[in-house]
N, C-alpha and C positions, 0 to 999 in steps of 0.2 A: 470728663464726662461723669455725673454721678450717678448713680446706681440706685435699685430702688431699695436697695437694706441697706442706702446713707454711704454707699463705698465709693468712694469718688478714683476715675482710673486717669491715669495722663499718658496719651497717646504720642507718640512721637517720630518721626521717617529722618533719616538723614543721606544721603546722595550724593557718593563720591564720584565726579565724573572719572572713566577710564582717560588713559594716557599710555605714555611710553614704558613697556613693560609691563601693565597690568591692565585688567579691565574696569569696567563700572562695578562699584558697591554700593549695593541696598540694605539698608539697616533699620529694620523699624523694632518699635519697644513700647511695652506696655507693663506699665507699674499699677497695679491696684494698691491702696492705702482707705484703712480704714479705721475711724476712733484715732486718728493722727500718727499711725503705724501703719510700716510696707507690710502688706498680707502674702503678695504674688506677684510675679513679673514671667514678661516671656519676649525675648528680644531672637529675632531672625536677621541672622545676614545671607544675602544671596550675592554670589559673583561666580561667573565663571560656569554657570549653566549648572551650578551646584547653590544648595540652602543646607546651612546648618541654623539649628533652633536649638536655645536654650530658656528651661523654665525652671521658674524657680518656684518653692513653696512654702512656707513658714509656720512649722511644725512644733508645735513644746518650745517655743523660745531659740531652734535650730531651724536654718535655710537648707531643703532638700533641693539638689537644681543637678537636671537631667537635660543630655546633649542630645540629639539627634541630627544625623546628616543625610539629608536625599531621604529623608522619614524610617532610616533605621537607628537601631539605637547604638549609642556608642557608651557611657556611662555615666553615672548618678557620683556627684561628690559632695559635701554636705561643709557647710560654716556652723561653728556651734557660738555664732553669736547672732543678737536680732539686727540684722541687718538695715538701717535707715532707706540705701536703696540700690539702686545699680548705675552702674555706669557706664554707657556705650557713649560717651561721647555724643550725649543729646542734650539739648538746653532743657528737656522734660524733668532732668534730675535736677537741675537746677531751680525748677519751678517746683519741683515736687517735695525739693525741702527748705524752702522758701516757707511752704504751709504747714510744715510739722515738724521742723525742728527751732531752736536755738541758739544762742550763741553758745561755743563748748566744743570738742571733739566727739566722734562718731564712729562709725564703721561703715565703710561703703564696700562693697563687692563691684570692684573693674572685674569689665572682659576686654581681654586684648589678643592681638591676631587670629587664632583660630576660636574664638571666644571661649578661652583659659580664663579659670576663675582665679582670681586675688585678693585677699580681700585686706584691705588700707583702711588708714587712719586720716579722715579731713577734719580741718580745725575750721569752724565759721567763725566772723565777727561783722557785726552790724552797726554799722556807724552812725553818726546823730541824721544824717541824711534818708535813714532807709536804706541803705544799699548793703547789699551784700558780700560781704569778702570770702572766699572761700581756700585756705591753703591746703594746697592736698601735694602728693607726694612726686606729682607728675607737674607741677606749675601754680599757679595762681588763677581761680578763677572768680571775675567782678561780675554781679547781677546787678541791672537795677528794673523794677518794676513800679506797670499803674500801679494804682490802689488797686483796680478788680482781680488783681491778678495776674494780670496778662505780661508778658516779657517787656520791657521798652528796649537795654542792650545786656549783651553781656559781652566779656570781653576772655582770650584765655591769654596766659603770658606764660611762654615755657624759654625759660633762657631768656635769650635777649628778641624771639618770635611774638610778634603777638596775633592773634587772629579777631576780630568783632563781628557778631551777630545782631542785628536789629529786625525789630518787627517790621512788617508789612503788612499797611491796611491802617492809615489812622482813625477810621469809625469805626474798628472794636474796641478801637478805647470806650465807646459811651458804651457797649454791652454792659449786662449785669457781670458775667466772670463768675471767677472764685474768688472772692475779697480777703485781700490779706489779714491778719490780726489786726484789732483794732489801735493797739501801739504806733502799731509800722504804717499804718495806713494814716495817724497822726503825725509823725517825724515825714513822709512825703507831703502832707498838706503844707506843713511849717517851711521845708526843704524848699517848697514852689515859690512860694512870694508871688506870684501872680506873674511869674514867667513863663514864657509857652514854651510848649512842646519840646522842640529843640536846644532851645536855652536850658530847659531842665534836662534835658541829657546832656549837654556838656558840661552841666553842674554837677550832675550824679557822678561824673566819667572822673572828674578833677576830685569831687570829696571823695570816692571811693578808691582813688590810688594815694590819697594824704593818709586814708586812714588805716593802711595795712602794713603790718610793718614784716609780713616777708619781701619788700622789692625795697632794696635801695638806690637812690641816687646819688650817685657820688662825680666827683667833676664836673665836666663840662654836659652834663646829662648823662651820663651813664645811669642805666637801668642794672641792676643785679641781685639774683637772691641770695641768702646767706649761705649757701650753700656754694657757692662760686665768688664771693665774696674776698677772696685772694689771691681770687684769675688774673694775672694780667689782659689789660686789651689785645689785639691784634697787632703787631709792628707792621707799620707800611710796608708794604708788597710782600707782608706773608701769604695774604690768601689771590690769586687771581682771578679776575671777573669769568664767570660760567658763559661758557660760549655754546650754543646749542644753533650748530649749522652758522647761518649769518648772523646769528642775531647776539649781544654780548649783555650777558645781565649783571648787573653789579646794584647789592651786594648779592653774594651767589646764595642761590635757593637750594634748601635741604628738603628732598624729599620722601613722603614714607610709603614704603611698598608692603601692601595690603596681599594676607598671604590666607587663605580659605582653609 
């Protein structure tokens, strides 16, 4: 959404459904960016019949960012670097420095569990395709985008999980958007060759895992980052299949339990 003193905001909702052990989480976020820098952000999670909020504000080249839970205050903590942007685990951050960053390392401010501030180092690289590599300290994350701007997938790889997000709604592709730089928005014309839609995501999907070099393949497909890189595999019948009631799942599912 752009603003009318030119500050364009990227809104964002994400929605974990509840389960075994925990309830539904609501997470919405909002990044403002303005002149190609995060100015202010303010990300709410609700679960559990409770909201905690966190804002943040960018101060002298220092991030002020103040908690509140149930609308009282809890406390003010401060990053004394300019922050590129935040991180809840929304594809918003991923489109959000799509438009105002580089290739290079950065600083990003994650919140994780009770939205605890940290603030990490991601490294981007942008392949001759347009896409975006992103390695950050929790995994690997693959964007690729229209030219306006708009998502087409992204993908996260943590260990050998991987999760995909794709848009919905193929007529906002013709919207006007927010258009990418005009580089990137050249290397996705070139990248098309006059393939549709589909064809160019799974083109994106394949140049953008050739061209990152934290995931290795090694063997018979083996996925791994350098960081586990001298894990051995799994020996047969180390792990057995997750049995939930009747039902037997293999390979067994890790789950993460969201704590307010």
């Amino acid at each position: 959404m752009r603003e009318p003193d030119q500050t364009v905001t990227f809104c964002g909702r994400r929605r974990t459904p509840g389960g075994v052990g925990g309830g539904e989480v609501l997470v919405d976020v909002r990044q403002r960016v303005r002149s190609r820098r995060s100015t202010a952000s303010r990300c709410a999670s609700k679960t559990g019949g409770h909201e905690l909020v966190v804002v943040g504000v960018q101060v002298s080249g220092q991030w002020r960012v103040e908690r509140r839970l149930d609308g009282a205050f809890v406390d003010i903590q401060a990053a004394r670097e300019s922050l590129a942007a935040i991180d809840c685990e929304s594809v918003t951050t991923l489109m959000l420095l799509a438009h105002t960053r580089g290739p290079g390392h950065f600083p990003v401010v994650r919140f994780y569990e009770g939205l605890q501030l940290e603030v990490v180092r991601w490294d981007l690289a942008i392949n001759e395709q347009g896409d975006y590599g992103f390695k950050t300290p929790g995994g690997l994350k693959l964007a690729s985008f229209q030219e306006n701007g708009a998502l087409r997938v992204s993908i996260e790889q943590l260990g050998a999980t991987q999760s995909q997000t794709t848009r919905d709604g193929a007529g906002r592709a013709r919207r006007p958007g927010l258009p990418l730089a005009d580089e990137i928005r050249a290397k996705l014309r070139a990248a098309a060759g006059g393939v549709g839609p589909q064809g160019r995501g799974r083109q994106a999907l394949s140049a953008a895992g050739r061209a990152q070099p934290a995931v290795r393949r090694e063997g018979r497909g083996r996925v791994c980052s350098e960081l586990n890189r001298e894990v051995p595999p799994a020996r047969p019948g180390e792990f057995a299949p997750l049995r939930v009631g009747g039902l037997s799942v293999w390979p067994p599912v890790v789950l993460r339990r969201w704590r307010a």
